[in-house]
N, C-alpha and C positions, 0 to 999 in steps of 0.2 A: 330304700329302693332296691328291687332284686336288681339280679345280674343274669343273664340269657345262657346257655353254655350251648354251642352249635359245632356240630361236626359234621366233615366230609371226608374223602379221599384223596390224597395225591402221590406223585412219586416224588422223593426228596429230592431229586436229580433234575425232574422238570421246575421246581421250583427257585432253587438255586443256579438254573441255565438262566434268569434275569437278572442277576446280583452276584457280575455286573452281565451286562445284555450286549455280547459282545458277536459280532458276524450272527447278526441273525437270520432264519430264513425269510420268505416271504410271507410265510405263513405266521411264521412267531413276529414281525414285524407288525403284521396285522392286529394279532392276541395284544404286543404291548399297545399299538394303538389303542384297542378296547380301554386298557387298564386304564390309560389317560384319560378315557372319558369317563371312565368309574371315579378316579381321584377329582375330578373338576365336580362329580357332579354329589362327592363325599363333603367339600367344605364348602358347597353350597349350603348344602341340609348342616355343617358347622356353621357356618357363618348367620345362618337363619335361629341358632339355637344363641349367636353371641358368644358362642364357644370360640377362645384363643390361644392356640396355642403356642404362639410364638412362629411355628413355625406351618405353611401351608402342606395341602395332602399331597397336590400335584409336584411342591418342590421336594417334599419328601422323596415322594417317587421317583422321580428325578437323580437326586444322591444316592437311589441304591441301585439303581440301573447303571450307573455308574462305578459304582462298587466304594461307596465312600458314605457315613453316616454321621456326619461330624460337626452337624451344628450346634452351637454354644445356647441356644435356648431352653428353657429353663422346662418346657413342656414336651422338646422335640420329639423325646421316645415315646409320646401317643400318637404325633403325626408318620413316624419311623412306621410304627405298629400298623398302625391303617392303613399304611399304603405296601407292608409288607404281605396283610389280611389281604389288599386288593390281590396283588401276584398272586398268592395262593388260589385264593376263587377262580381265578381267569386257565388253573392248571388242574383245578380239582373237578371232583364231581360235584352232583347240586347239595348243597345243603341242607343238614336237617337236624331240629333242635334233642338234645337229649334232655334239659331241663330247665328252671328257671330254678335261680337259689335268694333265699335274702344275702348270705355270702358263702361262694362257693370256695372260697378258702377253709372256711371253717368246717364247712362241711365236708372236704376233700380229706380235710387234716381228720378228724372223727372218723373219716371211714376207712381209712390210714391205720388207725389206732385198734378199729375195731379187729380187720380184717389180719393184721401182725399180732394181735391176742389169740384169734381163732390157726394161726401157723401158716400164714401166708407168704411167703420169702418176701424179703425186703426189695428185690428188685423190680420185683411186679404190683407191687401198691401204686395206688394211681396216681396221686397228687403229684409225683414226680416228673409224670409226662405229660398230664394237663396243665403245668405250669412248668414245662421244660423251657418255652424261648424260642426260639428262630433254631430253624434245624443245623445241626452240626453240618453240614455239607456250602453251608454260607461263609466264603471266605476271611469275614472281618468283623468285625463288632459292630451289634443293632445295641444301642440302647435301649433300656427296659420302659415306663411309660415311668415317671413320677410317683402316681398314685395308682397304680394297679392299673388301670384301665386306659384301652383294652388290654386282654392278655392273650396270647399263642403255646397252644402245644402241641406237641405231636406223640405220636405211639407207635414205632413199627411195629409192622404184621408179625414180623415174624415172633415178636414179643405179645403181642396181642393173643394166640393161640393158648399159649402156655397161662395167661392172667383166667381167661376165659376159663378153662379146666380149673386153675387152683380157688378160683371164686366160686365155681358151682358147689365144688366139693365140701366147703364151709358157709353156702351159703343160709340152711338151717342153725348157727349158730352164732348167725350175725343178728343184733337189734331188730327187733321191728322197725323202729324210727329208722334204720337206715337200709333193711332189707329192699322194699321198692324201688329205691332208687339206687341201687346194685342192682338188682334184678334190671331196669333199663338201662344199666352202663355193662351186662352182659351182650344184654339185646344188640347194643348199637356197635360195642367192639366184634360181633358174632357177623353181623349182617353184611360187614366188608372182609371181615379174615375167612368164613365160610366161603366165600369167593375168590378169594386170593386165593386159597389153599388150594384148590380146586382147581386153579388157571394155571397152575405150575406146568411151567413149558409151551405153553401157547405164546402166539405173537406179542398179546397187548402185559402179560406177567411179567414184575421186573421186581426185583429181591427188595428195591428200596421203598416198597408201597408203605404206606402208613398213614394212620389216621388222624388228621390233624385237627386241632381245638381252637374253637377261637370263645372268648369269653368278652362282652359287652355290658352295659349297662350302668 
């Protein structure tokens, strides 16, 4: 069974204003509203699949608006996951797929390997921030899911600039098998830092933008 790899944009700062969701305004009162109808209408489509995780999306949701993620269920870090995924969505832009992997671990880890052979700094190989986790700017601990799935990452912009330059520069020396799909993980780190870069100083610019991952399936 593949697994989907989906990217958008958010600021780490809007994302973590929910976790916990404290003096909100009217307007962000409304957005979590949304989310709560995203997480009921998330473990319907589980419940319809018989998928259990111990623990529901909407109670999820719940505990990290809260600012607390601590339940003892044996699956919680998938329901944690998904209704971390919802907040993001409800802060980010719309989304859009980079790829479909059979496993995007392996292939992450391969092009990891590839790209630190051809002299790529260790900081900017990707797998580290396509499976970084919940953004450092979230006060307390998300549990990870059990079994992989879902997973979350993120990429600041401003790390994204520099990945973009050192990838192009080797990219004639990477595999075939793994060229295309660097070539679209340029494309899609390019098409939100070419615009950050660019907004610097304007109203809606904020140093903490970054591209965050979500991975399914």
């Amino acid at each position: 069974m593949s697994k989907v790899v989906n990217y958008s944009m958010a600021n780490r700062g809007e994302v973590a204003r929910f976790l916990p969701a404290l003096d909100l305004s009217d307007d962000e009162s409304r957005l979590l509203d949304r989310m709560r109808e995203r997480a009921r209408a998330r473990q319907d489509d589980l419940d319809a699949q018989e998928v259990d995780w111990g623990l529901s999306v909407q109670d999820a949701l719940e505990e990290l608006i809260t600012g607390r993620a601590d339940s003892s269920a044996r699956y919680a870090g998938s329901a944690y996951y998904a209704a971390l995924q919802i907040i993001i969505d409800h802060n980010a832009s719309d989304s859009a797929t980079l790829a479909s992997y059979r496993s995007p671990t392996t292939f992450f880890s391969a092009l990891d390997d590839a790209l630190s052979a051809a002299g790529v700094q260790a900081d900017l190989l990707p797998y580290q921030y396509i499976y970084s986790g919940p953004p450092s700017e979230i006060g307390f601990r998300i549990p990870s899911p059990l079994e992989g799935s879902p997973e979350i990452g993120y990429w600041p912009l401003a790390k994204a600039g520099p990945a973009i330059k050192a990838y192009r520069a080797v990219l004639d020396r990477i595999d075939a098998d793994l060229r295309y799909d660097l070539e679209e993980l340029i494309k899609a780190l390019d098409s939100w830092y070419s615009e950050w870069a660019e907004g610097q100083g304007t109203w809606w610019w904020a140093e903490d933008g970054s591209i965050f991952f979500s991975i399914t399936g």
